[in-house]
C-alpha positions in Angstrom: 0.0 0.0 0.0 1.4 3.2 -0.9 1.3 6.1 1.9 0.6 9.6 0.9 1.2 12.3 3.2 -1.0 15.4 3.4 -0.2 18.8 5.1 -0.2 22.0 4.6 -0.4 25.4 7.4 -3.3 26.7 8.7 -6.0 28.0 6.4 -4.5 26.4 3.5 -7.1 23.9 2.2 -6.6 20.6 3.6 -10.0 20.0 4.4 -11.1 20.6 1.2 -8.4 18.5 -0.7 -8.9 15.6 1.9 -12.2 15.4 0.9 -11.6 15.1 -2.9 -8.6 12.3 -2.0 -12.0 10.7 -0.3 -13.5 11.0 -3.1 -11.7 9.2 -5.2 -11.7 6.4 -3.4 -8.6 6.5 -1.5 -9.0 6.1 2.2 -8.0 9.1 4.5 -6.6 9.0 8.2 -7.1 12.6 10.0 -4.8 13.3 12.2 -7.2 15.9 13.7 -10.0 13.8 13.8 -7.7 11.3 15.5 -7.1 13.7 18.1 -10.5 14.9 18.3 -11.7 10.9 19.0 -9.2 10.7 21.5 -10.6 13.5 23.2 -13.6 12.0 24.2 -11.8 9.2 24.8 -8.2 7.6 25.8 -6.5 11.1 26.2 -8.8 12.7 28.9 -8.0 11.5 31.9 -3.6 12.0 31.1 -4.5 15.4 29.6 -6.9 16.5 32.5 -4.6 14.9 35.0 -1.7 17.3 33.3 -3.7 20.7 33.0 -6.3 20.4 35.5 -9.6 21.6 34.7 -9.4 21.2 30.9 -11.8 18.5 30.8 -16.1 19.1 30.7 -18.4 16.2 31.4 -15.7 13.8 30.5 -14.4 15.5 27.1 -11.6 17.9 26.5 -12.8 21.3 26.1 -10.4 22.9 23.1 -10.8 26.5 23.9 -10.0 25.6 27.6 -6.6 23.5 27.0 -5.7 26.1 24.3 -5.8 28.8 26.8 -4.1 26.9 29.3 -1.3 26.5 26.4 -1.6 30.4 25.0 -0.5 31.2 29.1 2.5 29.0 28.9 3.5 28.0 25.4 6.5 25.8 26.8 3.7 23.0 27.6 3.0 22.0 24.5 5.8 19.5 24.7 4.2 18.2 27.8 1.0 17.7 25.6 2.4 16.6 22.9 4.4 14.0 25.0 0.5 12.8 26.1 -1.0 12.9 23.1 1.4 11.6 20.4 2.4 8.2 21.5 -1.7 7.9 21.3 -2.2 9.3 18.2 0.3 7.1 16.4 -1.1 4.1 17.6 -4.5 4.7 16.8 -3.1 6.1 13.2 -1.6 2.8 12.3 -5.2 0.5 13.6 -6.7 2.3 10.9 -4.1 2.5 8.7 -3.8 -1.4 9.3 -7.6 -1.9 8.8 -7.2 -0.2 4.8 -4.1 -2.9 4.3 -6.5 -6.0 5.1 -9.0 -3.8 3.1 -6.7 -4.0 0.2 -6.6 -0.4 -0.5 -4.0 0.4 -3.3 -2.8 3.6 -1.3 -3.9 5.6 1.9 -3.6 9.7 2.9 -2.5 10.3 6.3 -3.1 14.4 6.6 -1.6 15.8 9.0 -0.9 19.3 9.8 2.3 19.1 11.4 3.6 16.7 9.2 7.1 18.1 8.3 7.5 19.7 12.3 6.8 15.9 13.4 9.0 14.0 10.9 5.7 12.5 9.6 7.2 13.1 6.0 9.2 10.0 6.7 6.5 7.6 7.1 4.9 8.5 4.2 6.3 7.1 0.5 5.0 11.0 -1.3 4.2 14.1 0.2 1.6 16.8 -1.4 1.4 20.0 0.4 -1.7 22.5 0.0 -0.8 25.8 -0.2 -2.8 29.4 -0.9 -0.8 32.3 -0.1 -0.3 34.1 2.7 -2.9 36.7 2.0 -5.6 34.4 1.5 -4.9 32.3 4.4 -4.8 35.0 6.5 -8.1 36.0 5.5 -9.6 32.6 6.0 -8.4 31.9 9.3 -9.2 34.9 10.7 -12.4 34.7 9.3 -13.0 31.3 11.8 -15.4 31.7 14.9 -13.3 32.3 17.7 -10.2 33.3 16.0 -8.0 36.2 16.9 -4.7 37.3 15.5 -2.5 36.5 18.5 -4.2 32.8 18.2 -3.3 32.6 14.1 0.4 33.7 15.3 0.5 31.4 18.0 -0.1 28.5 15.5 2.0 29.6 12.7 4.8 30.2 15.1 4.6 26.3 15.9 4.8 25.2 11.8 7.1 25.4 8.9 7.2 28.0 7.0 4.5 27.7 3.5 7.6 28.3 1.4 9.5 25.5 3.2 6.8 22.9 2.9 6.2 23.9 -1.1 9.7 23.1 -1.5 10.1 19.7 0.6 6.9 18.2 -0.8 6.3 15.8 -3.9 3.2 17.3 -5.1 1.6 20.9 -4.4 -1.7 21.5 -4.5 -2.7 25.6 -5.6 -5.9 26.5 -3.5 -6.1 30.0 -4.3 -8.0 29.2 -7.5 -11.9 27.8 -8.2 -12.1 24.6 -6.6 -12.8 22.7 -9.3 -8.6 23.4 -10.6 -8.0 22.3 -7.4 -9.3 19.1 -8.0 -7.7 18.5 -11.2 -5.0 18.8 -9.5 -5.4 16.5 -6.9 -6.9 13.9 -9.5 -3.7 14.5 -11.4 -1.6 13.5 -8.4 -3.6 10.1 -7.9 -3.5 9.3 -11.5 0.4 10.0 -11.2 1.2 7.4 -8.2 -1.5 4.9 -9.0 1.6 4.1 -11.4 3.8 3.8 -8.2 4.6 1.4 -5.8 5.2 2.2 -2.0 7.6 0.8 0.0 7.2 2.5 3.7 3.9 0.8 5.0 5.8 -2.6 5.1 8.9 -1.2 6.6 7.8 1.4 9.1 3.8 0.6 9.7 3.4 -3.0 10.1 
């Protein structure tokens, strides 16, 4: 099975591009939604037990654990050092569950992809990218956004320039979607031609 890895900053697209991978057929593992499941689940009671009074009726509250980290930026290693382990092991059940399914390739999207070493359990990368005018724009268009908050995260990724010129593949979101998704269809067509090698060395 060859692995694709997804990423891009902030505000870039990913969503969107995920969705058209879906789409396509080709199985997706969110490394967001992973985090989000273990949330309500496996990761309450370490990350509650770490920064008390995060946790609301038995889920992590976001906004509450993001303020805690906002007031000391210095624990997100601490959280991270929680939450990763976790996250890995629940990324390769599911990854594990599309081999038996005999899936031809699989998309783990992750935003921190590159700051994690992520790229190097992945056989391609493709990077989303927009612009930083446009991402700007989008992000602090979100509910509950401020400026210090869309520093704060940036501050924490590589640089958009960087990623466009580690990955594979770039996807262009600052155009209609439908060029978007050419391009994405594109990059499919292109590795359905390829073989991967790092699921059997690094995810079995």
């Amino acid at each position: 099975m060859l692995m694709i890895g997804l990423t891009g900053s902030i505000g870039m697209g990913k969503s969107t591009i995920s969705k058209r991978f879906s789409a396509l057929g080709v199985p997706v593992v969110d490394a967001d939604q992973v985090v989000h499941d273990l949330y309500v689940g496996a990761a309450v009671a370490p990350v509650d037990a770490a920064f008390p009074g995060v946790a609301v009726d038995g889920v992590i509250d976001r906004d509450r654990l993001s303020a805690a980290l906002l007031q000391d930026q210095s624990r997100f290693k601490e959280l991270e050092a929680i939450v990763h382990p976790l996250v890995h092991q629940a990324q390769r059940d599911l990854m594990h569950g599309h081999f038996a399914a005999d899936q031809a390739m699989a998309v783990l999207e992750n935003p921190l992809l590159f700051e994690m070493g992520g790229d190097a359990r992945v056989d391609y990368t493709v990077v989303v990218s927009a612009g930083a005018q446009v991402q700007r724009e989008r992000v602090l268009a979100r509910d509950g956004m401020t400026a210090e908050k869309f520093e704060t995260i940036l501050a924490r990724q590589v640089p958009d320039e960087e990623k466009r010129r580690r990955a594979d593949f770039v996807v262009d979101t600052a155009c209609p979607v439908e060029e978007s998704y050419a391009q994405v269809d594109q990059i499919v067509e292109a590795l359905k031609l390829r073989k991967g090698t790092v699921y059997q060395r690094l995810w079995v």
